[in-house]
N, CA and C of each residue as an Amber inpcrd file, in Angstrom:
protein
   273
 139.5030000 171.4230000 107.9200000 138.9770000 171.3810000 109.2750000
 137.5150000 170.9200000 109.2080000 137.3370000 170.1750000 110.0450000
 135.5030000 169.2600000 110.1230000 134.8150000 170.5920000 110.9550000
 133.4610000 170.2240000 110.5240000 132.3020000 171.0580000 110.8870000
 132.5230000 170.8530000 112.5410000 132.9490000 169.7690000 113.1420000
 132.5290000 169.9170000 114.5370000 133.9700000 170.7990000 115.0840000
 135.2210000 170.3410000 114.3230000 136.3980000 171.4240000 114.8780000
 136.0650000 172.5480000 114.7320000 135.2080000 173.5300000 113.7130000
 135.2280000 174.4660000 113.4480000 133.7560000 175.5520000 115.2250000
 133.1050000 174.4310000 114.8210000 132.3030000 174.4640000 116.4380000
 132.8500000 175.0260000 117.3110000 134.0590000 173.6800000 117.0200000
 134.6190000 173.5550000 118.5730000 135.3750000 175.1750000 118.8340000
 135.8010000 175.1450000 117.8210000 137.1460000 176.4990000 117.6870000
 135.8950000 178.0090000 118.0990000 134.3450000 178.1920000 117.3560000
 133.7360000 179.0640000 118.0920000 133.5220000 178.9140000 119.1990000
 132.9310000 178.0420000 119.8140000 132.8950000 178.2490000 121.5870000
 134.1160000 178.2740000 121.9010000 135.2670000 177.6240000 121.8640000
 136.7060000 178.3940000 122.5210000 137.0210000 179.6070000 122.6980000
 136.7800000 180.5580000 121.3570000 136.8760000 181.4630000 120.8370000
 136.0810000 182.1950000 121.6650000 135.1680000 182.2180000 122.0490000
 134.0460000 183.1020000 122.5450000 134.1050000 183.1450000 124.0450000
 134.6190000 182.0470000 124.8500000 134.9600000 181.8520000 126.0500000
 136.1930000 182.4000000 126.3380000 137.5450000 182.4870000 125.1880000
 139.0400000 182.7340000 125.3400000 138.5030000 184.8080000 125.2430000
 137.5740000 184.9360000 124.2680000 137.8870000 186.7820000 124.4250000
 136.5060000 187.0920000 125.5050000 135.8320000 186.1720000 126.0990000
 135.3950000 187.0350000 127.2520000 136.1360000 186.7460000 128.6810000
 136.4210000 186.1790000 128.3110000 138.0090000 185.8480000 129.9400000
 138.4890000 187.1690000 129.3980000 139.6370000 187.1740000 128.4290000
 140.4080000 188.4120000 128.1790000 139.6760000 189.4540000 128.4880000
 138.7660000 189.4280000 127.8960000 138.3840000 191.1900000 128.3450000
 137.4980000 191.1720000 129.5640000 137.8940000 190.2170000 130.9320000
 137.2310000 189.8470000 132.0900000 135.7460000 190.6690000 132.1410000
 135.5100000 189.5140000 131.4500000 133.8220000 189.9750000 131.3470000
 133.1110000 188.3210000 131.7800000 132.7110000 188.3670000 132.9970000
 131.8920000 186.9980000 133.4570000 130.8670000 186.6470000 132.3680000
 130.1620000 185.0690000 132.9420000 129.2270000 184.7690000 132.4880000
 128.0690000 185.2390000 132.7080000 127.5030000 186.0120000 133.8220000
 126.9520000 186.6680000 133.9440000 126.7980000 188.4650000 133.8360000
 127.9390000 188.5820000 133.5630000 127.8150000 190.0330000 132.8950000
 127.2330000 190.0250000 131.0750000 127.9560000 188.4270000 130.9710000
 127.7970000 188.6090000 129.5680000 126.2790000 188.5260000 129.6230000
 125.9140000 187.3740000 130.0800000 124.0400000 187.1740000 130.1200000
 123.4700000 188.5530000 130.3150000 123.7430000 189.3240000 131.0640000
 122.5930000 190.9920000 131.2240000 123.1100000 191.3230000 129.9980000
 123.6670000 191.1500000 129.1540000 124.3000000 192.3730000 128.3270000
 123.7220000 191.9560000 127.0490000 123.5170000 190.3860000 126.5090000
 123.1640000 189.8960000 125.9520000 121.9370000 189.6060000 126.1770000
 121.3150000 189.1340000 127.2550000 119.4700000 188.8150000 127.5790000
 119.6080000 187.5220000 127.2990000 120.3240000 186.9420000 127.1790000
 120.3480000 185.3060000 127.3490000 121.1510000 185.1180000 128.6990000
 120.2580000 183.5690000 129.0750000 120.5690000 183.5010000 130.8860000
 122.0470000 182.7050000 131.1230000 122.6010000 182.9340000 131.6200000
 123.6260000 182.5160000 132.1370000 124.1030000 181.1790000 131.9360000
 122.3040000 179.9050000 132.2830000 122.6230000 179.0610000 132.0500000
 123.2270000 178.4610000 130.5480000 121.9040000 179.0130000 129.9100000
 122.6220000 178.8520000 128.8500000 123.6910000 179.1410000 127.8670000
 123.8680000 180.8160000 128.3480000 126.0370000 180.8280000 127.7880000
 126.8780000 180.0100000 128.8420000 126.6640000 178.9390000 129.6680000
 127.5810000 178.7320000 130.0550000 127.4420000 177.0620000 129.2280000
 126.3090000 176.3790000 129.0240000 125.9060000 175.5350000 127.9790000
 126.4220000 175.8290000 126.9370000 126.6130000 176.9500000 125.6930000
 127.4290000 176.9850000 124.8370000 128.6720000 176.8660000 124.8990000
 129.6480000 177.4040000 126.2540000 130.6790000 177.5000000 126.3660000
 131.3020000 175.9890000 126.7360000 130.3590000 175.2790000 127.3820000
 130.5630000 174.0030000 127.2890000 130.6400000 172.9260000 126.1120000
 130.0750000 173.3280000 125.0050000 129.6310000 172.7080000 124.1590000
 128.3810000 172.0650000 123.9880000 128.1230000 171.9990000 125.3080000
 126.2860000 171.1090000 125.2840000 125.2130000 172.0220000 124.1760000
 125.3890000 172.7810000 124.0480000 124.8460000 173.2650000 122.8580000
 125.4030000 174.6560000 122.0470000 125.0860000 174.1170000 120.5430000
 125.6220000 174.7040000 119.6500000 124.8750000 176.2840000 119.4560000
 125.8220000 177.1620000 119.3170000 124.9120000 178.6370000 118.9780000
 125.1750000 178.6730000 117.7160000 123.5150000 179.8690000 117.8820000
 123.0280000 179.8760000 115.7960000 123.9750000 181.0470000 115.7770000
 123.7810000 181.0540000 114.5740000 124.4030000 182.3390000 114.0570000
 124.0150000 183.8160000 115.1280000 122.9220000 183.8850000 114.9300000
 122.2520000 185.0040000 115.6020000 122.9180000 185.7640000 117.1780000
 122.9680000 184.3940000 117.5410000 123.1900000 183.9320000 119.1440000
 125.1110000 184.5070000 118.7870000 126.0530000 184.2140000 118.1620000
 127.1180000 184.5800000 117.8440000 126.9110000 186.1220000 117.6350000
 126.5930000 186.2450000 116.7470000 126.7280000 187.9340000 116.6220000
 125.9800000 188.3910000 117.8100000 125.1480000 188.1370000 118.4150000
 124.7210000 189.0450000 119.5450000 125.7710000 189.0080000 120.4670000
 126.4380000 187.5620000 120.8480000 127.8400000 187.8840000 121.8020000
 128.8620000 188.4600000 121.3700000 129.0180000 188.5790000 119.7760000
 130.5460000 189.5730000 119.4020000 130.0830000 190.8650000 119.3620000
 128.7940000 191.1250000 119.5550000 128.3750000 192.2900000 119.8080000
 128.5450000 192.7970000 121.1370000 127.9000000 192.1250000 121.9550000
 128.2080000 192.3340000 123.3390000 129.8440000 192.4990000 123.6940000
 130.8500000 191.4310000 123.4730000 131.8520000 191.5530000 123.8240000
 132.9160000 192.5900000 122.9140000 132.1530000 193.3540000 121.8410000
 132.6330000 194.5940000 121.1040000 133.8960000 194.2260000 120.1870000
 133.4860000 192.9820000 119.2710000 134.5750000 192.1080000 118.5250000
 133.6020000 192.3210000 117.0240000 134.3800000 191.9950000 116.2340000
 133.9280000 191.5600000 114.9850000 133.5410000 190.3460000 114.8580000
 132.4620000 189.7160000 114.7050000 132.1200000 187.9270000 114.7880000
 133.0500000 187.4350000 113.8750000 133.7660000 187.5760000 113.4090000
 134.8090000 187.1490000 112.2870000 136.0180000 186.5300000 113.4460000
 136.1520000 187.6020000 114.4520000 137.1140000 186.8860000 115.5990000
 136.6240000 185.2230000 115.5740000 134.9520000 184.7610000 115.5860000
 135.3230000 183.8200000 116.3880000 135.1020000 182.3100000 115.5660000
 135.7110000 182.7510000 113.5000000 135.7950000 181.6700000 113.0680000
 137.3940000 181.3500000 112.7770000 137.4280000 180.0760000 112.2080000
 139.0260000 179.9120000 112.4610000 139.3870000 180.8500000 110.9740000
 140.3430000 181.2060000 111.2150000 141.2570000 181.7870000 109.9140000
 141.4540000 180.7950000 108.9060000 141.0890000 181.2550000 107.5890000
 141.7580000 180.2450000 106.4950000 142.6510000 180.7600000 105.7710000
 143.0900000 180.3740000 104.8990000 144.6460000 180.5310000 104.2880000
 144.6110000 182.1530000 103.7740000 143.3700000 182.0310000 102.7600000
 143.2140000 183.4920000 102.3020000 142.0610000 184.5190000 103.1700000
 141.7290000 183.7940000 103.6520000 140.6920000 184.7010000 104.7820000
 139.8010000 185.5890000 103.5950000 139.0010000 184.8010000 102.7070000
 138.4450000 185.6190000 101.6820000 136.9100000 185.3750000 102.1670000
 136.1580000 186.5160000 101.6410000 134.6410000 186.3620000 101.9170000
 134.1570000 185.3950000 101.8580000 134.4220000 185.0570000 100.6670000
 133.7370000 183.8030000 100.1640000 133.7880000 182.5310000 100.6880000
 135.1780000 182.4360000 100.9520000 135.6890000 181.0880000 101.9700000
 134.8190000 181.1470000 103.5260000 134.9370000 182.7160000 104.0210000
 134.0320000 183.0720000 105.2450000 132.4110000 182.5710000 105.1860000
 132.0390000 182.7470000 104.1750000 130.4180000 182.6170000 103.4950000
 130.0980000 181.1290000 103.5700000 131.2010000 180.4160000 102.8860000
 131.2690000 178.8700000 103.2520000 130.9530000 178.4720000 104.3830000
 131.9850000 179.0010000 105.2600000 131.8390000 178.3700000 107.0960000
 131.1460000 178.6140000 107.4610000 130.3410000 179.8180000 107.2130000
 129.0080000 180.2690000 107.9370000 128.3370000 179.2980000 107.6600000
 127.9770000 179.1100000 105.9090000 127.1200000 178.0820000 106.0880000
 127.1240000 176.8730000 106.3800000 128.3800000 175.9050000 106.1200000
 128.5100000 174.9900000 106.9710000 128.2050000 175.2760000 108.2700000
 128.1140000 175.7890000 109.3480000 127.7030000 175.7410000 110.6850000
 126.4390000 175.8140000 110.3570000 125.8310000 176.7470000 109.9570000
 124.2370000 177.1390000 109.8600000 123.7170000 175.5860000 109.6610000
 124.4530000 175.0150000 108.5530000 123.5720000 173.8910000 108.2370000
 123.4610000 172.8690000 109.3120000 125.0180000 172.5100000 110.3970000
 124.9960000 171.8840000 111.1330000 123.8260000 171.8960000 112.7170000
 123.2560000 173.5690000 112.6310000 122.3850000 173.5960000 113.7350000
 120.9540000 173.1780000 113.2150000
């Protein structure tokens, strides 16, 4: 999977479990302290969130940030450690 599918698959991801657990864009923004405009800019894709910016929303939305990378075959740390940093590097 390419660095930008893997993107793509976190903002899906992050937009698909705050629908589910009907939590708006603006509930999420008070809860998080980032404005509205801009989670709705990530959720669009117009811009990419850092790491930081991820765990503060799987925090908010009461997930493990692990929800919102894609699964790999063995789902091992290390493979996890990879994707992180591939994204990190991509922002």
């Amino acid at each position: 999977m390419a660095i930008e599918d893997d993107m793509n698959f976190v903002i899906n991801k992050i937009r698909e479990i705050r629908i589910e657990k009907k939590i708006s864009q603006l509930e999420l923004a008070n809860i998080t302290n980032f404005s509205q405009s801009f989670l709705a800019n990530v959720e669009s894709g117009k811009k990419k969130p850092s790491l930081l910016t991820i765990l503060r929303i799987a925090e908010a939305l009461n997930v493990n940030p692990r929800e919102f990378f894609p699964k790999t075959t063995t789902n091992s740390k290390e493979e996890l450690k990879t994707q992180l940093r591939d994204l990190i590097e991509q922002l």
